[in-house]
N, C-alpha and C positions, 0 to 999 in steps of 0.2 A: 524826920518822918519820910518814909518813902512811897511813890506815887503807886498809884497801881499800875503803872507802865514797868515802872524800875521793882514790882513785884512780880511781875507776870515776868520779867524778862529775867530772874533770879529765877523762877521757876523753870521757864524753857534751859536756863544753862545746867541748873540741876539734873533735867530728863534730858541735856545731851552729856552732859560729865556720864551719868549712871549707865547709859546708851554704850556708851566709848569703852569704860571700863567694863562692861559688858562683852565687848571685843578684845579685851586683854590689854588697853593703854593703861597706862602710868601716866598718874594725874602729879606734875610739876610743879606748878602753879596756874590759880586762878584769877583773871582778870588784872594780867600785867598792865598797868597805865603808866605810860610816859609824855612828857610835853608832845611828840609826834604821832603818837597814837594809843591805843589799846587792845591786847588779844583776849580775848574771852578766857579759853581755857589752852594753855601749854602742856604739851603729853608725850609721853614715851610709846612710840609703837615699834619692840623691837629696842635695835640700836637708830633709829629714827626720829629726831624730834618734831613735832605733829605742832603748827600753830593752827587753833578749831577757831572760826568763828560760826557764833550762834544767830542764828535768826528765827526770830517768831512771826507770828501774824496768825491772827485768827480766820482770816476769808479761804485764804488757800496757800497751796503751797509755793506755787509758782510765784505770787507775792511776795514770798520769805524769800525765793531762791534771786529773785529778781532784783531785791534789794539790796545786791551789793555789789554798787556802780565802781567806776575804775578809781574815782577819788578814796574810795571806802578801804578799797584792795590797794592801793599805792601807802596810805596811814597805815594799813598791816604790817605792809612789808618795811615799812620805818620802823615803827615800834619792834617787831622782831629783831633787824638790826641791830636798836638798841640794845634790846633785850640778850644778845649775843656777846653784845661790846661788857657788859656786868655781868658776864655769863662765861667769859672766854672757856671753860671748859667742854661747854657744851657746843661752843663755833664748828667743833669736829665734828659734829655727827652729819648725816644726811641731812637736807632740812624739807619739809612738806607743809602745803596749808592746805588744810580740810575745813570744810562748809556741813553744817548743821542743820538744817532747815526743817523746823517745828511750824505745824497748821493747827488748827482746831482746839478743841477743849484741854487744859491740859491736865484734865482727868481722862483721856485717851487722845495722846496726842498722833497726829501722824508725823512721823521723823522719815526724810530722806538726809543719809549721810552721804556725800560727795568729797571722797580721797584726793589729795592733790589739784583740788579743785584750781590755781591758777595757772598750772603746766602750762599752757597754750600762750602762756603772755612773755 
């Protein structure tokens, strides 16, 4: 049985997969989990492979965008890795991590998506 945390947060991945493919991505796989981490949603943008994570929060936005510390972002960038190493095909492409960030009701939710969100690091 799942909590209403791990509902609500199946709902915000939903309104950001629908969000993305919206944009023209190619949904790969959802919710890669490996021993070093988990990506939400894997995608094709282009010849680009897109690792999305999703963040919710009800209060605001800036609490979604906020909540993902460098420990959070370093488990990404593992799990991807992996995800690469049982993936060799897709090792070629580009690789990008996009941020999701879902506020408010999510019978209207407000979504900022942030492209390449950890370039800077």
């Amino acid at each position: 049985m799942r909590t209403s945390q791990q509902q609500d947060g199946g709902g915000a991945e939903a309104i950001a997969l629908a969000h993305l493919q919206d944009h023209g991505m190619i949904l790969l796989e959802r919710n890669f989990t490996c021993r070093v981490g988990e990506i939400d949603l894997l995608m094709r943008d282009g010849d680009t492979l897109v690792m999305a994570e999703v963040r919710y929060r009800t209060s605001n936005i800036e609490d979604a965008l906020h909540s993902i510390g460098f420990q959070k972002r370093q488990r990404i960038r593992r799990a991807a890795m992996k995800f690469l190493q049982e993936n060799p095909a897709l090792a070629e492409h580009p690789l990008r991590f996009d941020v999701i960030a879902i506020s408010g009701l999510l019978e209207k939710p407000h979504i900022v998506w942030i492209a390449d969100a950890f370039q800077d690091e």
